[in-house]
C-alpha positions as CSV (number, residue, x, y, z in Angstrom):
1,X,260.6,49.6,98.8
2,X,260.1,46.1,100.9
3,X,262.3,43.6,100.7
4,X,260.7,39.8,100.2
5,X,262.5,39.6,104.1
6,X,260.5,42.4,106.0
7,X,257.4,41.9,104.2
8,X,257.3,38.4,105.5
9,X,258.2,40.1,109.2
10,X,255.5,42.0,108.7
11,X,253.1,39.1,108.4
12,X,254.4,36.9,111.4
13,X,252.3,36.9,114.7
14,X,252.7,35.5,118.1
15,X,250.4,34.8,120.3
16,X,250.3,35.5,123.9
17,X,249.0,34.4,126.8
18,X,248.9,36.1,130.3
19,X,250.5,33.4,131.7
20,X,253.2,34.8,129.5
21,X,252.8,38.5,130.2
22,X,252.6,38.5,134.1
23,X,255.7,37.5,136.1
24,X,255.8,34.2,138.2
25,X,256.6,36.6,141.2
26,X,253.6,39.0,140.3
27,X,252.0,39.5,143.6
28,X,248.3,39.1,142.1
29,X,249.9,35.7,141.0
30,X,250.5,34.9,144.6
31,X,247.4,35.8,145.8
32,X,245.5,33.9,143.5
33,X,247.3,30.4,144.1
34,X,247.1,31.3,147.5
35,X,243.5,31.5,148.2
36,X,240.5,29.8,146.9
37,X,237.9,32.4,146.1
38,X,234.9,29.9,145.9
39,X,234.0,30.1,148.8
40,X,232.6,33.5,148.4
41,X,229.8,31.6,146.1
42,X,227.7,30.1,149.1
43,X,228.0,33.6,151.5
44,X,226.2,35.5,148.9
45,X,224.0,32.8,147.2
46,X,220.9,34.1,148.8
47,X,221.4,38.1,147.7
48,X,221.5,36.7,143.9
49,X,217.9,36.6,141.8
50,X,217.4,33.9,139.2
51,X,215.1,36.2,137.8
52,X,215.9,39.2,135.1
53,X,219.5,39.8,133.6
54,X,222.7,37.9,134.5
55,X,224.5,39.4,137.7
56,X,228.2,40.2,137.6
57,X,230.0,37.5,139.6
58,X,231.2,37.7,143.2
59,X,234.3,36.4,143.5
60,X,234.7,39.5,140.1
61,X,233.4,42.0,142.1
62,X,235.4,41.2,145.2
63,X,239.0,40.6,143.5
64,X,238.3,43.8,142.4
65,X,237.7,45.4,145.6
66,X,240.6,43.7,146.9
67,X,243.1,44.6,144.0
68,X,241.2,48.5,144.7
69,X,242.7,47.7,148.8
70,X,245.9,46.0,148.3
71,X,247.6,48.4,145.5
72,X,246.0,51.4,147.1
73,X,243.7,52.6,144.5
74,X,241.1,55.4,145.2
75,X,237.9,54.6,143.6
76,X,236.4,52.2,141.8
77,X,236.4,54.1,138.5
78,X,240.7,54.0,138.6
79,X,240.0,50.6,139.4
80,X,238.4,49.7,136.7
81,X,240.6,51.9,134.5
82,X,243.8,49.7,135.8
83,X,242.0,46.7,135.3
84,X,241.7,47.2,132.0
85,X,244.8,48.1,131.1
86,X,247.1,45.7,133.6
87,X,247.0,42.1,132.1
88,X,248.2,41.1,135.7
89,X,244.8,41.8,136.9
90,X,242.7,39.6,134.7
């Protein structure tokens, strides 16, 4: 049976942010108050479409390459798959 004590544990939450989750010294941390990534926007401004469904966005698709270079990753697909599991990535 409960006690009035671990039932009310029970209902506590805390939220989290990434900012929390991720170390100060995370190297992805670095990297990302190290360079500015907008300036990928206007190299690649011409290859986009205004027309049909939304695009993924660049600076995405090339932090994800880079994260793929810099921690030594395989393919894209294990890429992905770390991405969605390492909060340091996001």
């Amino acid at each position: 049976m409960m006690t009035k004590n671990q039932f009310h544990e029970r209902e506590q939450f805390e939220m989290l942010t990434i900012d929390k989750l991720v170390p100060e010294d995370h190297l992805v941390r670095k990297i990302e108050s190290a360079i500015d990534f907008s300036f990928i926007y206007p190299l690649v401004e011409n290859l986009y479409s205004g027309l049909g469904r939304p695009s993924f966005d660049p600076v995405v698709l090339f932090k994800m390459t880079f994260i793929q270079y810099i921690f030594g990753i395989r393919s894209m697909r294990q890429t992905i798959k770390e991405i969605e599991t390492n909060m340091a990535y996001c």
